[in-house]
C-alpha positions as CSV (number, residue, x, y, z in Angstrom):
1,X,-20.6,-48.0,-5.8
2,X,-21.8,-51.4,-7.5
3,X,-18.6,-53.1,-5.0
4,X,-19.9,-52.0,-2.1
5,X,-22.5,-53.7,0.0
6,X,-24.7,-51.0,0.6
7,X,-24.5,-50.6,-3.3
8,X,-25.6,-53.9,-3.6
9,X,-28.6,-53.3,-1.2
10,X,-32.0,-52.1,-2.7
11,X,-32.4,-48.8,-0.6
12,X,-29.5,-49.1,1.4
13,X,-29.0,-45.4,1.7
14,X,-25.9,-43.8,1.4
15,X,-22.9,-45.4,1.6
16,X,-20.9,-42.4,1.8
17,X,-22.1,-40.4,5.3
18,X,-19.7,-41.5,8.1
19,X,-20.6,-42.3,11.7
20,X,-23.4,-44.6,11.3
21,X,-25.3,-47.5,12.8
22,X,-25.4,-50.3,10.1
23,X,-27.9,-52.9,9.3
24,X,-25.8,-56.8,7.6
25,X,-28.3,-59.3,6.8
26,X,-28.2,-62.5,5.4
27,X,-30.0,-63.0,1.8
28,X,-30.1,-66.8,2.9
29,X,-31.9,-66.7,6.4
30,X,-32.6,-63.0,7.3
31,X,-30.3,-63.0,10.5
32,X,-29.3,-59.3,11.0
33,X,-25.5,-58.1,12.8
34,X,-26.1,-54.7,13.3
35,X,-22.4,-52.6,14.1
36,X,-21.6,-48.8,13.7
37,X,-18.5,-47.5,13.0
38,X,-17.0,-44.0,12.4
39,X,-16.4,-44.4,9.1
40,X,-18.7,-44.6,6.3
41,X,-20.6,-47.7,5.4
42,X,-18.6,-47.8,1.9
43,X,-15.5,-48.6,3.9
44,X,-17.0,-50.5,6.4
45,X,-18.6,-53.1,4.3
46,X,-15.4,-53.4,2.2
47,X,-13.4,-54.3,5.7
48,X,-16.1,-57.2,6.2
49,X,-15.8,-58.2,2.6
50,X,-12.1,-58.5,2.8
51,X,-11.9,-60.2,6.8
52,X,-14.4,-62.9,4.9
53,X,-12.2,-63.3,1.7
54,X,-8.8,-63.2,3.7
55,X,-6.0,-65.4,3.5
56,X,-5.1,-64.6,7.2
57,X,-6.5,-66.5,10.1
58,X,-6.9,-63.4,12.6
59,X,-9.2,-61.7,9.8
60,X,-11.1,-64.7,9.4
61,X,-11.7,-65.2,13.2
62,X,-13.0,-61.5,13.4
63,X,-15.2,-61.7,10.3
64,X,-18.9,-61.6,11.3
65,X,-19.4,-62.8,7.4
66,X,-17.4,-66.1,8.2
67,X,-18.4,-66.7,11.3
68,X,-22.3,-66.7,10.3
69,X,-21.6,-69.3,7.3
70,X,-19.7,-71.4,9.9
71,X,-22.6,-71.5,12.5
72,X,-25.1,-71.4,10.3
73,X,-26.0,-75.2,8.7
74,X,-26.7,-74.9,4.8
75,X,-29.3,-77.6,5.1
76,X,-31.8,-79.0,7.1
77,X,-33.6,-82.4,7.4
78,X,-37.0,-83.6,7.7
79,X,-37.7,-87.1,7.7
80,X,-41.3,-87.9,6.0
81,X,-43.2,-91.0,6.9
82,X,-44.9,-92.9,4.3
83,X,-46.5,-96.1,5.1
């Protein structure tokens, strides 16, 4: 399934097999959150996708998606001295 996050995930595996042990990782900086769940990884992946995307403050406090982007700065800086 192209929506799905393990669909989006060059050898992901497959998305459908439930009771797994899951790998999310950044495309930006490589940190990892690894969870399992009962479910399948297909349904899994969507329930992060929509906590991230959510209008509602208790999703977005849950969301390991968020939460990353929020502690994670999009820039760094590194001062060069030229004489």
């Amino acid at each position: 399934d192209p929506n799905s996050l393990v669909g989006l995930t060059e050898n992901g595996g497959h998305c459908r097999t439930n009771e797994v042990v899951y790998e999310l990782q950044c495309k930006l900086c490589k940190d990892k959150y690894f969870g399992e769940t009962a479910r399948n990884a297909h349904v899994r992946g969507m329930e992060h996708i929509d906590d991230s995307e959510s209008n509602n403050v208790e999703k977005q406090e849950k969301s390991v998606i968020l939460k990353h982007c929020k502690d994670k700065p999009k820039f760094s800086i590194k001062v060069q001295n030229f004489q």
